[in-house]
C-alpha positions in Angstrom: 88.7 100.7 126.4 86.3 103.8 125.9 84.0 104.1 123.4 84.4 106.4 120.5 81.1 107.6 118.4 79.5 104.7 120.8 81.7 102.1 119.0 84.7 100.5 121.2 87.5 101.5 118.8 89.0 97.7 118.6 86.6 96.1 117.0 84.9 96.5 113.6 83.7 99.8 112.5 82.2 101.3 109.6 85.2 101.7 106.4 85.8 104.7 104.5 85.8 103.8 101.1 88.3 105.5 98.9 86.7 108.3 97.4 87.4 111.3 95.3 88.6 114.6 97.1 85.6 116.8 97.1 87.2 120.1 96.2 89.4 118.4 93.2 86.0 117.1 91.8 84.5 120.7 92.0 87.4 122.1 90.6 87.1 119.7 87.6 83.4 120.4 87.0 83.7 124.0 86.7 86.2 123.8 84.2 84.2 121.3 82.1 81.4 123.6 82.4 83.1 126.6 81.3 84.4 124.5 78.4 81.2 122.9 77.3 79.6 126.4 77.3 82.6 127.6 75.3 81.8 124.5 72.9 77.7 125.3 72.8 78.4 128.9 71.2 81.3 127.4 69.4 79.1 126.8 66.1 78.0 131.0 65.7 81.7 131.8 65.2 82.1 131.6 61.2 84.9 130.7 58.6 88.1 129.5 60.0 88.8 131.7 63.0 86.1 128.8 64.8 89.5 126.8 64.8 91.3 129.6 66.3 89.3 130.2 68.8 88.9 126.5 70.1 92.5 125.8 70.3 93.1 128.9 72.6 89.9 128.7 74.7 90.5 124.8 75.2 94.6 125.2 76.3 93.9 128.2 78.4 91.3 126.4 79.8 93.6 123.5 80.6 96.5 125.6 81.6 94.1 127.1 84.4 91.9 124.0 85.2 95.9 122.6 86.3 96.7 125.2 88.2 93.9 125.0 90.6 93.5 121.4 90.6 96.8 120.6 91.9 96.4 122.3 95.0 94.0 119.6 95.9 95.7 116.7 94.5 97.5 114.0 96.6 99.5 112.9 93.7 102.7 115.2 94.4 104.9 112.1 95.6 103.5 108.4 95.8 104.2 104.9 96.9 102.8 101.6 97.3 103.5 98.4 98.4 102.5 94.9 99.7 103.2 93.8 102.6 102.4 91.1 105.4 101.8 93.1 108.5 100.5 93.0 112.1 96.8 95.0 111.8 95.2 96.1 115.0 97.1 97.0 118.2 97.2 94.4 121.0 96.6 91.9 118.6 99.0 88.8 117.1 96.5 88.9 114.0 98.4 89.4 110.7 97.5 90.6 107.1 98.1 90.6 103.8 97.4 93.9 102.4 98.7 97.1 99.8 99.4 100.0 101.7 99.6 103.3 99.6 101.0 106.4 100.5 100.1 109.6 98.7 101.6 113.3 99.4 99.8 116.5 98.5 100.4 120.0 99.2 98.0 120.1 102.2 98.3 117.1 103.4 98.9 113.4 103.6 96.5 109.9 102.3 97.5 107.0 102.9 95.1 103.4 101.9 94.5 99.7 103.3 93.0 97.0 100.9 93.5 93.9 101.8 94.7 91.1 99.5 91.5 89.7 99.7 89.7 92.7 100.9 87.9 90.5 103.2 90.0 89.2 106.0 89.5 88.1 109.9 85.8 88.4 108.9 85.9 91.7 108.4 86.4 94.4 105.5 89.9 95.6 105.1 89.8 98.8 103.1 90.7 102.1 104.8 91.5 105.5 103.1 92.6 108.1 105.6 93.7 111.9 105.0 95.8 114.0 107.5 96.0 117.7 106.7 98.7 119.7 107.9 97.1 123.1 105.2 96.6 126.7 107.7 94.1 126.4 110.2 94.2 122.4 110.5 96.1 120.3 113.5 98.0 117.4 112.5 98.7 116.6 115.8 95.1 116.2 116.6 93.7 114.1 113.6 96.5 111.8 114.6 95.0 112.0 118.3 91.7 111.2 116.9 93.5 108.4 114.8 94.4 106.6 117.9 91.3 107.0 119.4 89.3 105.1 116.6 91.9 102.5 116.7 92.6 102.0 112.8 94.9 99.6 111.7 98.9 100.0 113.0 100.2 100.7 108.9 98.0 103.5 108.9 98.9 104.8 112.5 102.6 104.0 111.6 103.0 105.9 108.3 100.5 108.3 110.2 103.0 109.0 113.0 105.8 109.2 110.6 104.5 112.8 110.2 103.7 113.9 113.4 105.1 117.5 114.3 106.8 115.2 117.3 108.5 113.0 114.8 112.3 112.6 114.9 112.1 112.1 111.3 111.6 115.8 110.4 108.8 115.0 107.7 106.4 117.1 108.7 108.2 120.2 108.0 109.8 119.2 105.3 106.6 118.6 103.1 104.4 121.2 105.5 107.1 123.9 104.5 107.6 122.8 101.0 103.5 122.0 100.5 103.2 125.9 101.4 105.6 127.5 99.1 104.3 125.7 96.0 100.8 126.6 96.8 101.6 130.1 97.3 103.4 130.2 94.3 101.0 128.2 92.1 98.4 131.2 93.3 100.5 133.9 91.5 100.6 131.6 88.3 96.7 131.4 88.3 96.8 135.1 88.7 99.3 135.8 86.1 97.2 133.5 84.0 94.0 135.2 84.4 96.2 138.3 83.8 97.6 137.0 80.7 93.8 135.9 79.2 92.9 139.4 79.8 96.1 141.1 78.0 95.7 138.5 74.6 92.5 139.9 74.0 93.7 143.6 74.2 96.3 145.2 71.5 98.8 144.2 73.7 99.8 141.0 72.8 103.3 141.9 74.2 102.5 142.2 77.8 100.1 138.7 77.3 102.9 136.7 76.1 105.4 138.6 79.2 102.2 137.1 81.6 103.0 133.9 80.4 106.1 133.4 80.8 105.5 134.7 84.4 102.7 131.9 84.8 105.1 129.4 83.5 108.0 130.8 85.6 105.7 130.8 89.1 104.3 127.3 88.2 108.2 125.6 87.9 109.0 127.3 90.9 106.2 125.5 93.0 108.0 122.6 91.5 111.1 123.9 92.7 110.1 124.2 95.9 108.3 120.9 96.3 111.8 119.0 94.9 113.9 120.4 97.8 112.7 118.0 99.9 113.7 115.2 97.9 117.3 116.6 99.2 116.4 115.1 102.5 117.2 112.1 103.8 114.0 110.4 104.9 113.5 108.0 107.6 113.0 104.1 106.3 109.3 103.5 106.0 108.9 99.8 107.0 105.8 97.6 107.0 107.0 93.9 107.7 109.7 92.8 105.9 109.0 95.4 102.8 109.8 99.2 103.0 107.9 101.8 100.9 109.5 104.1 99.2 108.4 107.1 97.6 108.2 109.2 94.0 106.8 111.9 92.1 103.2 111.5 91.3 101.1 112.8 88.3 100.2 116.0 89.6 103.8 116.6 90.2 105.0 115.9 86.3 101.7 117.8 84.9 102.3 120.5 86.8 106.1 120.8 85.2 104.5 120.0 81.8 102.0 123.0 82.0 105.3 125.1 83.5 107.3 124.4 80.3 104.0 124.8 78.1 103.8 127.8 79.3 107.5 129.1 79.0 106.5 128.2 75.0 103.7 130.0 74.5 105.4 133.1 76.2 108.3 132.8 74.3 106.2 132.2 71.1 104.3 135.4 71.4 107.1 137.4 72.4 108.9 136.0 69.3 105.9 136.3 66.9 105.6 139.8 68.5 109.2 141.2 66.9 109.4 139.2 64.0 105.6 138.4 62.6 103.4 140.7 64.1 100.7 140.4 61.6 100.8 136.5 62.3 100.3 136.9 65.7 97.4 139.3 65.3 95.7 136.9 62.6 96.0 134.2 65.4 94.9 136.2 68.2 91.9 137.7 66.2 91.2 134.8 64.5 89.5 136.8 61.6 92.8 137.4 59.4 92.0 134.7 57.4 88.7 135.8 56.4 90.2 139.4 55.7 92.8 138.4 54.0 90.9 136.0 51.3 89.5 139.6 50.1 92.7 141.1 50.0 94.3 139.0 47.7 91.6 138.5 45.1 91.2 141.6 42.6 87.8 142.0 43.0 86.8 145.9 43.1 84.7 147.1 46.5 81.7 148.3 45.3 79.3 151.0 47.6 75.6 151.4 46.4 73.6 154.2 47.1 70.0 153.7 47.1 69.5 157.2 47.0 71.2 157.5 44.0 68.5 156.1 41.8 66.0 157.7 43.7 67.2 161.5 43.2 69.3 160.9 40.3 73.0 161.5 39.7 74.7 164.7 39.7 77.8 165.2 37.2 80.2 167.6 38.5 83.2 169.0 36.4 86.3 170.3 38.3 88.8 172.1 35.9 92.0 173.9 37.1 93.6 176.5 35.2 97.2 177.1 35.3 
């Protein structure tokens, strides 16, 4: 045995804890903190468009905050299960543990808790991530893997995605991964795009950006469910075998697609048939304007030169 990090990879080793990914969380916090500014200045805005305002600040915000988050979520497919299996290589020593298996776009996480946690005097409670995103090597974080010596359900699933694999997993998802990320890019730009056109005179063109966003974002969903068409190899741990499904980020991500397709279609429609409707919601002043219009109250201009220099009468006659 060598040593790895001056730690012989058999024996016990410091756990990584399951954590939150890093960019996700960033992701999140900006969003919050674009919304909490929105929410500071929220009280200046007077009379009722305040209430216009925060529902379409609030939903864009959420449309966009999804569209970026996603990329880093490994909640596109899931699965789970618990299992009795052997746990370190060259060893008869078996555990009860969950193993969880969780698919993003970029790459693969896959857990060990043990059921206790604590087991053959040691803490079983592993959360590793394999990317396969541009400029990473599968093949080598597997390699590295090995060398550590984590536990064999971990280096199983692990090696279930290997470029090597005869199970054809790895380009399935790599290949799907990479189209609905590039595709979920146009939607955020066609978002932004959209923001821009709803607060122009062109409310036409913003409600046409939407439906593009929406139309992008259920084609990354598209493209993500084609490899559901494939028939994967049987993942088995002990007697149990883990199967997979569609996470949360997968079923948020078609709910903002289709919330989209709405608001497009709403605008468009508002567009033809109420325009003014459509430009008191966008402005979010009509109301305000429109409580004047309807009372009979004359609009009255004071001059205050007029006292000053007096008023002039002029008489206009026209002879015919």
């Amino acid at each position: 045995m060598t040593l790895w990090n001056g730690e012989l990879p058999f024996y016990p080793q410091p756990r990584h804890a399951p954590g939150f990914s890093v960019p996700l969380l960033i992701v999140i916090l900006v969003f919050l903190a674009l919304a909490a500014s929105f929410l500071l200045i929220l009280p200046g805005i007077r009379g009722h468009s305040r209430w216009f305002w925060l529902v379409r600040v609030l939903l864009s915000l959420f449309i966009g905050a999804e569209i970026v988050a996603v990329h880093f979520s490994a909640q596109w497919s899931v699965g789970g299960m618990n299992t009795n299996t052997s746990y370190k290589a060259f060893s008869a020593a078996r555990v009860s543990a969950h193993v969880g298996l969780h698919i993003g776009l970029e790459g693969i996480n896959i857990t060990l808790t043990g059921t206790p946690v604590q087991q053959l005097n040691e803490t079983i409670d592993y959360n590793e991530h394999f990317n396969w995103r541009l400029g990473e090597n599968y093949a080598e974080e597997y390699s590295e893997a090995l060398e550590k010596g984590l536990p064999d359900p971990v280096l199983y699933l692990a090696e279930k995605f290997t470029p090597s694999s005869p199970c054809g997993l790895y380009r399935q998802y790599r290949l799907a991964g990479h189209y609905a990320s590039a595709t979920l890019w146009v939607a955020f730009c066609f978002w932004l795009l959209s923001n821009a056109l709803l607060s122009m005179p062109v409310p036409l063109y913003g409600g046409l950006a939407l439906l593009t966003t929406g139309a992008f974002t259920l084609f990354s969903i598209f493209a993500f469910a084609s490899v559901s068409s494939v028939q994967l190899c049987p993942l088995r741990l002990g007697s149990s075998t883990l199967t997979t499904h569609y996470g949360a980020a997968f079923w948020v991500t078609l709910a903002t697609g289709i919330l989209c397709l709405l608001l497009g279609v709403a605008v468009v429609s508002l567009h033809y048939s109420r325009p003014s409707a459509l430009r008191t919601f966008l402005d979010g002043s009509g109301k305000d304007y429109g409580s004047q219009e309807k009372g009979n109250f004359p609009l009255i201009l004071s001059n205050p030169l007029h006292k000053q220099f007096g008023a002039l009468d002029f008489t206009t006659s026209t002879n015919l």
